[in-house]
Structure formats: structure tokens, C-alpha cells
ROGUGU-124100 format. One record per atom (N, C-alpha, C): residue in three letters; x, y, z. Coordinates in steps of 0.2 Angstrom, whole numbers, padded with zeros to 4 digits, always signed. Atoms other than C-alpha are relative to their C-alpha. Layout:
% residues N
AlaXYZ...
//
This chain:
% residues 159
Unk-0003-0006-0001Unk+0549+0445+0403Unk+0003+0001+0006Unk-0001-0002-0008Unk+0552+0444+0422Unk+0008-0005+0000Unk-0007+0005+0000Unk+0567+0430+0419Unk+0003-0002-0007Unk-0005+0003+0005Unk+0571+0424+0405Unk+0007+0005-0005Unk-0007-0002+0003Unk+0586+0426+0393Unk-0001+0002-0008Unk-0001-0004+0008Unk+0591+0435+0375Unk-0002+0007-0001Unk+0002-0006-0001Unk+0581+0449+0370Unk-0004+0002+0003Unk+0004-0004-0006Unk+0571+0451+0385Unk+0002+0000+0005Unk-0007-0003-0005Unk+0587+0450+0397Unk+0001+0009-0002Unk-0002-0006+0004Unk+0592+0464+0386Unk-0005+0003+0003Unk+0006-0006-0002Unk+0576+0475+0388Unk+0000+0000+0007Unk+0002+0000-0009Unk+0573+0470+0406Unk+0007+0004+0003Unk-0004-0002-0002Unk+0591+0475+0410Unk+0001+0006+0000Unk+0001-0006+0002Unk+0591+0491+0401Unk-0006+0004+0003Unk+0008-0007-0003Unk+0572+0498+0409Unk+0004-0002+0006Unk-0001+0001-0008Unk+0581+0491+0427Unk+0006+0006-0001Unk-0006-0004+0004Unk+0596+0500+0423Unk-0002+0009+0000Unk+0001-0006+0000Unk+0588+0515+0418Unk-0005+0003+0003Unk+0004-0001-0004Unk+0577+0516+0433Unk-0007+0001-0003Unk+0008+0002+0003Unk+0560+0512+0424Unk-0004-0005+0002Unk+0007+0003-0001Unk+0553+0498+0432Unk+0000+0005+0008Unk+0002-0001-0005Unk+0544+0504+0448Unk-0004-0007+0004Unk+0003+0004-0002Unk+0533+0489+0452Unk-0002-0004-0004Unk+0003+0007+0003Unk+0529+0470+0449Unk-0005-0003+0004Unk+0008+0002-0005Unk+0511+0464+0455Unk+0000-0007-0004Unk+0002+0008+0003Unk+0510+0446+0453Unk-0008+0000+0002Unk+0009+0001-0002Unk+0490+0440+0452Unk+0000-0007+0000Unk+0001+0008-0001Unk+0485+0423+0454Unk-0002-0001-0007Unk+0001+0003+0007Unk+0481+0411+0438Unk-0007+0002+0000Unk+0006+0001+0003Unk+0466+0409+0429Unk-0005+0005+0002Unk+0005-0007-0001Unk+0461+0426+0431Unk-0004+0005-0005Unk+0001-0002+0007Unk+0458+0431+0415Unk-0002-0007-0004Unk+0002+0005+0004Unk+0448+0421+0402Unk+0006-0002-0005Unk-0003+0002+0004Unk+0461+0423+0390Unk+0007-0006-0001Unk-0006+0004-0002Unk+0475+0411+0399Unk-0002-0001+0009Unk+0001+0003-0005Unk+0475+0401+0414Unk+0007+0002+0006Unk-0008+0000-0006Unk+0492+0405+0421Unk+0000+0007+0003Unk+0001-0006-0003Unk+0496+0418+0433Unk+0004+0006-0005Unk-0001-0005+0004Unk+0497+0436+0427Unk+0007+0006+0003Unk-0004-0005-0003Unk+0511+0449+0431Unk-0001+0007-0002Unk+0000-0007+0002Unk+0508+0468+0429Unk+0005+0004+0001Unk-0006-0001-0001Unk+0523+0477+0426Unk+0001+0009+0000Unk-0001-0008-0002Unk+0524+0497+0434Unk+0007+0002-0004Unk-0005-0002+0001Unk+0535+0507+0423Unk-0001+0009-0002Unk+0002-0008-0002Unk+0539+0525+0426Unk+0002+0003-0003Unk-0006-0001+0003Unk+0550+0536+0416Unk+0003+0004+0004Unk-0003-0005-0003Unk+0554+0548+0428Unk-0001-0003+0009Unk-0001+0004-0003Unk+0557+0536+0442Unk+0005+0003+0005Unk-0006-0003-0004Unk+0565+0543+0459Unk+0003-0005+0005Unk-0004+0007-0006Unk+0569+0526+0473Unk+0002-0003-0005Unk-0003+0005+0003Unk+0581+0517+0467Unk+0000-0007+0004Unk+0005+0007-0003Unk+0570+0501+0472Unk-0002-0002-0006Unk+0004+0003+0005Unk+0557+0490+0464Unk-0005-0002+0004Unk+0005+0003-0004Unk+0542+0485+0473Unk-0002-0004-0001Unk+0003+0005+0004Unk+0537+0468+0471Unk-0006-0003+0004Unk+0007-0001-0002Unk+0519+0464+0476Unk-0002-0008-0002Unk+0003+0009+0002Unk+0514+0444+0477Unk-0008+0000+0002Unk+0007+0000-0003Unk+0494+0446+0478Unk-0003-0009-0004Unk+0000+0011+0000Unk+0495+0425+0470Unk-0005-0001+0003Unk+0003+0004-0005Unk+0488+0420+0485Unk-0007+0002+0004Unk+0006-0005-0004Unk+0474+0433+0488Unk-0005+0001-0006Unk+0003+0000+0006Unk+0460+0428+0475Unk-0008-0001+0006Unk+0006+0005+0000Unk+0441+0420+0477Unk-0002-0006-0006Unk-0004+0005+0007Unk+0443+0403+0467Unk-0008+0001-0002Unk+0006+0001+0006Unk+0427+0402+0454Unk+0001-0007-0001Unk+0000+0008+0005Unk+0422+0387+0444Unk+0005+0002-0005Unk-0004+0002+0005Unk+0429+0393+0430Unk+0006+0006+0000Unk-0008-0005+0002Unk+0442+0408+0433Unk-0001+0004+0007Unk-0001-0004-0002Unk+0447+0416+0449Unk-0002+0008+0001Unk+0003-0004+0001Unk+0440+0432+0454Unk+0005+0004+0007Unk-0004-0003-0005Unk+0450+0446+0465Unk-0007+0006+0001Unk+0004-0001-0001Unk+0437+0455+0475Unk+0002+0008+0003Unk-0003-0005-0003Unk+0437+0473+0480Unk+0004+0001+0005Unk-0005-0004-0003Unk+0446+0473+0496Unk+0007-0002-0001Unk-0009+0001+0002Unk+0461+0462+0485Unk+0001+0005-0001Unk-0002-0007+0008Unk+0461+0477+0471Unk+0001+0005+0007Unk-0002-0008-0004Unk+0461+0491+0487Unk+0007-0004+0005Unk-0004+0002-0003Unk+0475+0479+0496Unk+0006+0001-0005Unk-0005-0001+0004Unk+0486+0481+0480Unk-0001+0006-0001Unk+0001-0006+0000Unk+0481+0498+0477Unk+0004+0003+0005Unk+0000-0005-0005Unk+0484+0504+0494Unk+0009-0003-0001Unk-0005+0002+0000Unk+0501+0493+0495Unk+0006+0003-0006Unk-0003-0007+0007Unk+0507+0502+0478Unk+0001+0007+0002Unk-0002-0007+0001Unk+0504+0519+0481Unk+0003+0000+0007Unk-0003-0001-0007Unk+0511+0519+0500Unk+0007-0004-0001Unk-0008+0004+0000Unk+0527+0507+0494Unk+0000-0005+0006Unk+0000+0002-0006Unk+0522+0498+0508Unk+0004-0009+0002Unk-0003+0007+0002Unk+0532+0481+0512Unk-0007-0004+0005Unk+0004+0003-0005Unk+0523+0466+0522Unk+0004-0007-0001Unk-0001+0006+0000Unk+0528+0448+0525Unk-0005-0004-0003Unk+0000+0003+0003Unk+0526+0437+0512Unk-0005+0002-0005Unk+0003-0004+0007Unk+0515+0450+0501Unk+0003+0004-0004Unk-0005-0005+0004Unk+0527+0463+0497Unk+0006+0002+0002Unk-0007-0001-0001Unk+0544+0470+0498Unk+0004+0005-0006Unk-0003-0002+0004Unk+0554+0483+0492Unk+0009-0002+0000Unk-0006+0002+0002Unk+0571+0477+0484Unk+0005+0004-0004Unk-0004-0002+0004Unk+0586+0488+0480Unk+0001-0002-0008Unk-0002+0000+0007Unk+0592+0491+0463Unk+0008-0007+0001Unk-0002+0006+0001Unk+0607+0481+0469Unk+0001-0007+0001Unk+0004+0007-0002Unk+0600+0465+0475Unk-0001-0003-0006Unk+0002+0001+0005Unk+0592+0465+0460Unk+0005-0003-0005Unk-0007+0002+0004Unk+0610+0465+0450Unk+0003-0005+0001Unk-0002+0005-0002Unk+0615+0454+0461Unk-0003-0007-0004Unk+0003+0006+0004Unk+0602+0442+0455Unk+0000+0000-0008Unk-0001-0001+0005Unk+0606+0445+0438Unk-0006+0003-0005Unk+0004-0006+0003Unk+0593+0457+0435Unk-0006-0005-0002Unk+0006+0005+0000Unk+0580+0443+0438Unk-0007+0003+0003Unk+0005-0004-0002Unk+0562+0451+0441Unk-0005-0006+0003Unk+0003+0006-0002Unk+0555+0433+0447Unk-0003+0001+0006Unk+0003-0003-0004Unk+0543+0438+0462Unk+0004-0005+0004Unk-0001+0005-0006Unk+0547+0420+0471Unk+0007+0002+0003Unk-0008+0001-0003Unk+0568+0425+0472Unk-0001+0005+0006Unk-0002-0002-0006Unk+0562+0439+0483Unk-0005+0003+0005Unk+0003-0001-0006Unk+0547+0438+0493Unk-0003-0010+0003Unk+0002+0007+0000Unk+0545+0420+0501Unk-0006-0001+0004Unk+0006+0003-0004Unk+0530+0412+0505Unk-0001-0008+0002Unk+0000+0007-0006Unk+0534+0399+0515Unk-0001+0003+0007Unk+0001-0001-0008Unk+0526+0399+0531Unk+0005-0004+0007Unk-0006+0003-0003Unk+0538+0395+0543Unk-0003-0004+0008Unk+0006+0004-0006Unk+0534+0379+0556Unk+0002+0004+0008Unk-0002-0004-0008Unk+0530+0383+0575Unk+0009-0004+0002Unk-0006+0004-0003Unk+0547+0378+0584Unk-0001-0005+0008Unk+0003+0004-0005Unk+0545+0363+0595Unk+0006+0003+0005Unk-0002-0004-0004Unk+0549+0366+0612Unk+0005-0010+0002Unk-0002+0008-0001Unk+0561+0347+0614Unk-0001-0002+0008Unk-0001+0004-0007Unk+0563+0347+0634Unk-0009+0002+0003Unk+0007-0003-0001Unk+0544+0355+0636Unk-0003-0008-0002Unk+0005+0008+0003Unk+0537+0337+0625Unk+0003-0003+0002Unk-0004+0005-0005Unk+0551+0327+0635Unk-0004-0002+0004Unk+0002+0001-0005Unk+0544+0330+0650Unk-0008-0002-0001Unk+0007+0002+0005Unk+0527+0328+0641Unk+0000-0008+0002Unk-0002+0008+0004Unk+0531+0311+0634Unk+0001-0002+0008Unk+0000+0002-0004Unk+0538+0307+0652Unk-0006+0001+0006Unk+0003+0001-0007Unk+0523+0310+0664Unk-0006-0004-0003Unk+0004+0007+0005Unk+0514+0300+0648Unk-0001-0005+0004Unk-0001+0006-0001Unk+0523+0288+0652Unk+0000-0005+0007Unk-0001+0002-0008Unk+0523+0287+0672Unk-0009-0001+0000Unk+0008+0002-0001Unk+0503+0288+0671Unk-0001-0007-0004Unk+0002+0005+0005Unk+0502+0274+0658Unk+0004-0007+0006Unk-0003+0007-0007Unk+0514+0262+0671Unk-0003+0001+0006Unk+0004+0001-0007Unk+0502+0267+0687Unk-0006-0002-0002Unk+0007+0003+0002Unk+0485+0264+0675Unk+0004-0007-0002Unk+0001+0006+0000Unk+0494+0247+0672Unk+0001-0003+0004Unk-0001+0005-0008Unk+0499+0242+0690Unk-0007+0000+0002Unk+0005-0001-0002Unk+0484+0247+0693Unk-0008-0005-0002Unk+0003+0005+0006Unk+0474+0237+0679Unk+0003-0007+0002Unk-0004+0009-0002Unk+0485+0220+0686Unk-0001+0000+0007Unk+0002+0000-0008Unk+0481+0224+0705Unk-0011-0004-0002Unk+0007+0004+0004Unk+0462+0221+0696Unk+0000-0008-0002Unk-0001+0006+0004Unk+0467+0207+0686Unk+0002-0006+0005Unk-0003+0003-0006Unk+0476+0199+0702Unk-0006-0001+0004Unk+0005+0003-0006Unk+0461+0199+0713Unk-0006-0005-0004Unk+0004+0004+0005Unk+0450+0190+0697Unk+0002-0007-0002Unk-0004+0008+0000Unk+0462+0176+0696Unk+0003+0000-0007Unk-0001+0001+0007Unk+0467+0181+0677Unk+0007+0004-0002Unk-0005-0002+0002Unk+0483+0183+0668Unk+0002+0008+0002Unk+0000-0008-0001Unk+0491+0200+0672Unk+0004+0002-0008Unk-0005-0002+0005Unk+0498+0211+0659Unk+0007+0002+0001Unk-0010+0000+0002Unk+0516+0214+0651Unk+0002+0006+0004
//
């Protein structure tokens, strides 16, 4: 229902279009006995006033089980509360115009618009340079200093 194409383009298009969805809550997999894959709930309003969509990735916010995932009251009160307040947050939620949406051809797929990639720290290069260089000025005074040793012992020095 969220992507694909034929007769559920068509309907997805039509409720987007006619300002009917309100919210997408993705939930993590195997949360339900009946299927193992994650689940989507799909908010739809008739009398709908932002012309938004709120999309909601709680995927990542479960308790794993042996046999099925388990979302624990403060998940259920973190989608609750993030629902009724529209609330956006990095890398949980986010409200996306109507036309972004369009843009994306009316694609409801959580991933195209909340990303959860964690983004790396940024190395600092001239910060690790100098690093790497007083490494390397201690490493050649512990080894003149290791061959001033080796030198009074009568035994080979090192390289």
C-alpha cells in the first residue's frame, strides 16, 4: 500500500490527493504473531486540515523477545504523544508537505523521508596530523634512546 504500483498507486494517490492520509507509524518486524515483517499503521482522516503527512519510524524503538518483539509503554506513549502534538524529531519523525510527496510520486515509503543513518563524527585531519607526528618524534627518542642502551651492552642497535 505505501509504494507499490496499479491499484494501490491509484487509491494511495486518490486518499493523498484528497487530503485523507494524516499519518504513517512504521513499527518494527515480528511484532505481531501473525507475520514477522514490520508493520505499518496507516492514520486516515476525512476531514483533514495540514496539508502534510506525518511520518513516524518507531522500527527502531521495540524490546526484542525470543519470539516476537515487544513495544513497551514508554514506545506506545512516544508514538502517541509524537502523533497527537505532529511533533517532528531526527531520525523518528517528520512532517512532509503534500508536495514533496508528489514529488516523489506519491511514494508513502517511511525510508525516502526520514533517514536513519547516523551520520560519522568528522575527523579533525590537521588535529590527528599533529597526533601522528609527536607519535612519531616519541617513538624516534624511545629508540635512540633503546640503542644508547644497546650501545653500552656491546649488542646490535636497532634500525
Amino acid at each position: 500500500m505505501l509504494f507499490r504500483g496499479g491499484a494501490e498507486e491509484r487509491i494511495r494517490t486518490k486518499l493523498l490527493k484528497d487530503g485523507h492520509f494524516d499519518t504513517v507509524i512504521g513499527l518494527p518486524a515480528n511484532l505481531f504473531y501473525s507475520t514477522g515483517i514490520p508493520v505499518c499503521i496507516l492514520v486516515l482522516k476525512k476531514c483533514k486540515k495540514p496539508d502534510d503527512v506525518l511520518f513516524i519510524n518507531a522500527a527502531e524503538h521495540f524490546v526484542k523477545g525470543k519470539r516476537q518483539n515487544q513495544l513497551t509503554d514508554e514506545h506506545i506513549a512516544k508514538i502517541i504523544d509524537t502523533y497527537q502534538f505532529r511533533k517532528e524529531e531526527a531520525r523518528y519523525s517528520r512532517r512532509v508537505d503534500m508536495a514533496e510527496i508528489e514529488k516523489n510520486d506519491f511514494n508513502l515509503n517511511i525510508s525516502r523521508y526520514i533517514s536513519t543513518a547516523v551520520s560519522e563524527e568528522e575527523i579533525d585531519l590537521a588535529a590527528t596530523h599533529a597526533r601522528l607526528m609527536e607519535i612519531e618524534q616519541a617513538i624516534l627518542q624511545a629508540n635512540t634512546k633503546h640503542n644508547a642502551f644497546l650501545k653500552d651492552l656491546g649488542l646490535p642497535l636497532l634500525p
